[in-house]
C-alpha positions as CSV (number, residue, x, y, z in Angstrom):
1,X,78.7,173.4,78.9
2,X,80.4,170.1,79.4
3,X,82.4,169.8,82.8
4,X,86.0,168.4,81.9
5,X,86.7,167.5,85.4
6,X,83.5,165.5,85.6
7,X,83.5,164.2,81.9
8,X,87.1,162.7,82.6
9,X,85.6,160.5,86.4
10,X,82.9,159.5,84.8
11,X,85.3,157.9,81.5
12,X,88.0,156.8,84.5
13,X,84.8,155.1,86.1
14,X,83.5,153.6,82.6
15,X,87.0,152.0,83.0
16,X,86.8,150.9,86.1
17,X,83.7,149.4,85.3
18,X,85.0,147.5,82.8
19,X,88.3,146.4,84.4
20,X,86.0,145.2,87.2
21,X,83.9,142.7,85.2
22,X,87.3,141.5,83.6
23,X,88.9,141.0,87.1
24,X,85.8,138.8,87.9
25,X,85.9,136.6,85.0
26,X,90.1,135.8,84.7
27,X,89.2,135.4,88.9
28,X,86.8,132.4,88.1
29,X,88.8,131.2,84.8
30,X,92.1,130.7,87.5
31,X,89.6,129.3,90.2
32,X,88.1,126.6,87.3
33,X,91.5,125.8,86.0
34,X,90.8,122.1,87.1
35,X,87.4,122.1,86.9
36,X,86.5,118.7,84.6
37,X,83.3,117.0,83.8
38,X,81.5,115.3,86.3
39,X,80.8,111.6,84.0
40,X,82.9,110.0,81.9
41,X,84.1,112.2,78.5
42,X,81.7,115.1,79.7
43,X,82.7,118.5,79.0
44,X,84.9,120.6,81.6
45,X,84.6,124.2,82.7
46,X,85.2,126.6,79.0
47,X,87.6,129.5,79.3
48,X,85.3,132.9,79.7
49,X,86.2,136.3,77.7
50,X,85.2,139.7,78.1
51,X,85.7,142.2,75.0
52,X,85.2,145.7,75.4
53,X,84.0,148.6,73.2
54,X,84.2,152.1,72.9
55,X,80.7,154.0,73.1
56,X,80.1,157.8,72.4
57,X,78.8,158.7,76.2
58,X,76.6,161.9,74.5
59,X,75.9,163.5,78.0
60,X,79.9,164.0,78.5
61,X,80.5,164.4,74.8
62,X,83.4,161.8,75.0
63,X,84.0,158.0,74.5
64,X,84.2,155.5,77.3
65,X,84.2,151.7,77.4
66,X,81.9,149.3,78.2
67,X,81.8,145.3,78.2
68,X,80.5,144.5,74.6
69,X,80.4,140.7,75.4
70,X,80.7,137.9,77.5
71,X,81.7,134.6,75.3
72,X,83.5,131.3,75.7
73,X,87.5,130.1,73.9
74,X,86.4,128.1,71.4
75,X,90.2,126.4,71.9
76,X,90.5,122.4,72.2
77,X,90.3,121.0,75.4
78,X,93.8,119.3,77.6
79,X,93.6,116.0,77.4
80,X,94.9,114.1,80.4
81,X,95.5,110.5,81.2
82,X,94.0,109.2,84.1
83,X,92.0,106.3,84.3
84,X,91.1,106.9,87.5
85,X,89.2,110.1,87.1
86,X,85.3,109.5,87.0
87,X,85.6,111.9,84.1
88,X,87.9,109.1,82.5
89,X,86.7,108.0,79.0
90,X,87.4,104.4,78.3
91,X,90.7,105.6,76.6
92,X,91.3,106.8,80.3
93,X,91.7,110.3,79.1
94,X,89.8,113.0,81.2
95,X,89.2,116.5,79.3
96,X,90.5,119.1,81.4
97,X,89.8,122.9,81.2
98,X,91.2,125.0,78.1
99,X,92.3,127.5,80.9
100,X,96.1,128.3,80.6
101,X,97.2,129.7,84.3
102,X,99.8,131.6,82.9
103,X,97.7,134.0,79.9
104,X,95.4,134.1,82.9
105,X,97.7,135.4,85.1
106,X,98.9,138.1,82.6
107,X,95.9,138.9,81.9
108,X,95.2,139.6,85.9
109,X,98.7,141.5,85.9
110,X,97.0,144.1,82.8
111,X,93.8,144.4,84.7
112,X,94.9,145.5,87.9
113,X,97.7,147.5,86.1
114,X,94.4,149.3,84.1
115,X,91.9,149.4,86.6
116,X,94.7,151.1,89.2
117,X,95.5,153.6,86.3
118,X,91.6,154.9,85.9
119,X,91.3,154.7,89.9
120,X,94.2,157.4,89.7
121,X,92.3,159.4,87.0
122,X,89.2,159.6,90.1
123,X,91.6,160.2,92.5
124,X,93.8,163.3,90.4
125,X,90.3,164.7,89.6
126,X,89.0,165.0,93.2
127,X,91.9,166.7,94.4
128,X,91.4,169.0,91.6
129,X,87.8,169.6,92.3
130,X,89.2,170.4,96.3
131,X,91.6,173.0,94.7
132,X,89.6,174.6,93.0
133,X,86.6,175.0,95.9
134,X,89.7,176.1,98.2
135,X,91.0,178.9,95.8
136,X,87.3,180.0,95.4
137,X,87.0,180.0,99.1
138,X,90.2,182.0,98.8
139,X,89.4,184.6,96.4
């Protein structure tokens, strides 16, 4: 027989999990947001992703979530103008991240919202774990 109260930490903790790599990568998108190429028209720092899936966890008979992949925006790079850049091309133009501060920061907002929300699941679930030892102590 399948523990609900144990099947539901472990899915709340699949979450986590998952809400923890997230929180990494949007942490090192927002600290690369400047990050250019090093000589002239090189490459700067690409935008990271993290998708998810659902997975059929057979030893709590339930689905939970795991990171499916780790991949790279494929969007255009910002072009700035500054010639005096040592990323400068000889158009004076230095690619610059295809980070966007703001979509990061909402994405930061919707992690920590989610990754609070499953640490409340753990948290509900011990307490009921510690009521039910105490009424059984009880009885």
């Amino acid at each position: 027989m399948i523990d609900p109260l144990a099947s539901a930490s472990q899915i709340a903790a699949s979450g986590l999990r998952a809400q923890s790599t997230r929180l990494r990568i949007v942490a090192e998108n927002l600290a690369n947001a400047q990050s250019t190429g090093t000589t002239p028209g090189a490459d700067p720092y690409m935008r990271k992703t993290v998708s998810f899936e659902s997975v059929l966890d057979r030893t709590i008979d339930a689905a939970s979530v795991k990171v499916k992949a780790l991949g790279v925006d494929n969007a255009p790079f910002r072009l700035e103008h500054d010639p005096s850049h040592p990323a400068a091309d000889e158009d004076g133009n230095v690619k610059m991240p295809n980070v966007n501060p703001i979509i990061e920061m909402a994405d930061l907002r919707e992690t920590t919202r989610s990754y609070e929300a499953n640490l409340q699941v753990i948290k509900r679930v011990r307490n009921m774990f510690s009521t039910t030892i105490d009424l059984l102590r009880n009885s």
